[in-house]
C-alpha positions as CSV (number, residue, x, y, z in Angstrom):
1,X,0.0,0.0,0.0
2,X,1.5,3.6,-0.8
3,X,0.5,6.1,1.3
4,X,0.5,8.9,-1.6
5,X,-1.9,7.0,-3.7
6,X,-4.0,4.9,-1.2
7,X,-6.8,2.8,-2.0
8,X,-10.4,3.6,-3.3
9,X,-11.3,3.8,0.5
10,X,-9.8,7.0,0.9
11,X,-9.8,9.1,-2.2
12,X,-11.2,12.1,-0.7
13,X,-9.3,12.7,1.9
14,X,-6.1,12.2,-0.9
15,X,-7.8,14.8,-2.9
16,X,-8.0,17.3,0.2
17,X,-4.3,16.5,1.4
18,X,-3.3,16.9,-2.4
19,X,-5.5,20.2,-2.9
20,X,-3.9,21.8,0.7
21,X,0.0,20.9,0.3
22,X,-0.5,22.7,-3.8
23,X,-2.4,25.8,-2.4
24,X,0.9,25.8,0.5
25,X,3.0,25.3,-2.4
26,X,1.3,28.1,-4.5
27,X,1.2,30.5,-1.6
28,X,4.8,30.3,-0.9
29,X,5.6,31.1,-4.4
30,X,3.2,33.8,-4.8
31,X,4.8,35.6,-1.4
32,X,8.4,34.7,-3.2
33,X,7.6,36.4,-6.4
34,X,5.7,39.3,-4.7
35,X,9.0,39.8,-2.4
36,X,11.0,39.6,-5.5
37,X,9.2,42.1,-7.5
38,X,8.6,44.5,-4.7
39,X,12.7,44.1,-4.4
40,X,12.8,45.4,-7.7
41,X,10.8,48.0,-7.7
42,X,12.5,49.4,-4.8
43,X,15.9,49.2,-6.7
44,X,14.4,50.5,-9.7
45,X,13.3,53.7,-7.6
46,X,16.8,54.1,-6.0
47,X,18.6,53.8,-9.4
48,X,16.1,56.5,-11.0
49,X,16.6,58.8,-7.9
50,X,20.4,58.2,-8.3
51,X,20.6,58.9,-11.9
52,X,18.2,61.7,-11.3
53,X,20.8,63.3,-8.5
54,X,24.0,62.6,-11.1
55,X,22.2,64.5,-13.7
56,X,21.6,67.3,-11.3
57,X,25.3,67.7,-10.0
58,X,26.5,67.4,-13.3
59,X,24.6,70.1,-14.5
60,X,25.4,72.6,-11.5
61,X,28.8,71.2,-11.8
62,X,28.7,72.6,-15.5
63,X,27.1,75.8,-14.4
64,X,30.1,76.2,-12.4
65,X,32.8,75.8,-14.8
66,X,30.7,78.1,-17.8
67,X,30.5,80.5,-14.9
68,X,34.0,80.0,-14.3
69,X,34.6,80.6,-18.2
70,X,32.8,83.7,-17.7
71,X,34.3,85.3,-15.2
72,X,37.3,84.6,-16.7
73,X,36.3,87.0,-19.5
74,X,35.4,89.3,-17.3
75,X,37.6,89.7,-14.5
76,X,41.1,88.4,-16.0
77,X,43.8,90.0,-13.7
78,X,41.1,92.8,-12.6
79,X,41.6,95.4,-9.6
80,X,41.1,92.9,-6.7
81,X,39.4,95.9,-4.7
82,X,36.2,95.3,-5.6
83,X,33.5,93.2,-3.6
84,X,31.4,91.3,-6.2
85,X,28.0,90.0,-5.0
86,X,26.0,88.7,-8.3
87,X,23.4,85.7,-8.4
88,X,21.1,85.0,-11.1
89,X,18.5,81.6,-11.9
90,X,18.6,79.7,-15.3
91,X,16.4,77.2,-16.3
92,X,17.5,74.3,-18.1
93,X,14.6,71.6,-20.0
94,X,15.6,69.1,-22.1
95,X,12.0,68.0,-23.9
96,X,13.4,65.2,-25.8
97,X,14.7,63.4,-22.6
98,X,11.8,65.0,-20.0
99,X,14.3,66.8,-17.7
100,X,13.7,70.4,-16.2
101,X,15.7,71.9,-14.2
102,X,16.7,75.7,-12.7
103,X,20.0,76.2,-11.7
104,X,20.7,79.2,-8.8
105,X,23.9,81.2,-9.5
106,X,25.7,83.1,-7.1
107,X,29.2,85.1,-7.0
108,X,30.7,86.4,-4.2
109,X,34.0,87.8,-3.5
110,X,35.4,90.3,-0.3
111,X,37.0,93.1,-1.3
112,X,41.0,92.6,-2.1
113,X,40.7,88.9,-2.3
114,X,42.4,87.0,-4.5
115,X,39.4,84.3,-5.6
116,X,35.6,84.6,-5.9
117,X,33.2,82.1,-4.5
118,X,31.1,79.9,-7.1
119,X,27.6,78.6,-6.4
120,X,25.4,76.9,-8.1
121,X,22.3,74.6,-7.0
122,X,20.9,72.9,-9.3
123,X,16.5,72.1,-8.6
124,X,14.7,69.5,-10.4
125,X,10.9,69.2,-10.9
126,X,10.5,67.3,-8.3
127,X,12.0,69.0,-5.4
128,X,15.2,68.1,-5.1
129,X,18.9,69.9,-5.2
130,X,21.9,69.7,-5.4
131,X,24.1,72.4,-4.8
132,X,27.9,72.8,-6.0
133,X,30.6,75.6,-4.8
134,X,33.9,76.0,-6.0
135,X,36.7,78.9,-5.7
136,X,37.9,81.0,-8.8
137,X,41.4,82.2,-8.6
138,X,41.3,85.6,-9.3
139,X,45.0,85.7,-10.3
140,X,45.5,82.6,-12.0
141,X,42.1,82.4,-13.5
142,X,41.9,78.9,-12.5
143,X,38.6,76.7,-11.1
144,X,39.8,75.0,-7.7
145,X,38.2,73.9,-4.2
146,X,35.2,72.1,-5.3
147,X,32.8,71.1,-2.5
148,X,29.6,69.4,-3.6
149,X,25.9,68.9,-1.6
């Protein structure tokens, strides 16, 4: 006699066991592919926050250096003497890709200093910054110091 497939006296209690240990079976699969997917989806999120936050310091970081550029232009082996206090806001959409973006600018620099203080924080749609500062060398005309947030 096998107890998996007993005889005619029994069949519907092999039916039931059968019926129970699949629907166990199935259950723990189901809660294995839910944990799986809902594993996924919370690495999917991170990775689009994360890409989102890269784009977002690359741009400010980009701000920073064409701001650099600028004040290159501008201020090349100037009279230090002057206190510069200048900010501005750009914004920055990319249709094609569905990215918007405004970008804060600020200059600052005391008064017979020999660099100027870069800022630039960079906002996307959905709320979040990220800010990058930086030092221009008034006298060497150079981009140094960087300190991103």
């Amino acid at each position: 006699m096998n107890m998996f497939f007993p005889s005619s006296k029994r069949r519907g209690a092999t039916l039931i066991v059968t019926v129970l240990i699949s629907f166990i079976l199935l259950s723990v699969l189901s809660l294995v592919a839910f944990n799986i997917t809902v594993g996924t989806l919370r690495i999917e999120e991170w990775q689009t926050e994360h890409y989102e936050e890269q784009q977002l310091l690359f741009l400010a970081r980009s701000g920073a250096a064409a701001l650099g550029s600028q004040l290159k232009k501008e201020y090349w082996k100037a009279d230090n003497g002057e206190e510069i206090n200048k900010s501005g806001v750009i914004n920055v959409t990319d249709a094609a890709r569905g990215f918007a973006a405004s970008l804060d600018l600020a200059v600052s620099a005391d008064a017979n200093a020999s660099y100027m203080r870069i800022k630039v924080t960079a906002r996307g749609a959905g709320g979040k910054s990220v800010s990058a500062s930086c030092r221009y060398g008034r006298d060497n005309g150079e981009i140094y110091g960087w300190d991103i947030k």
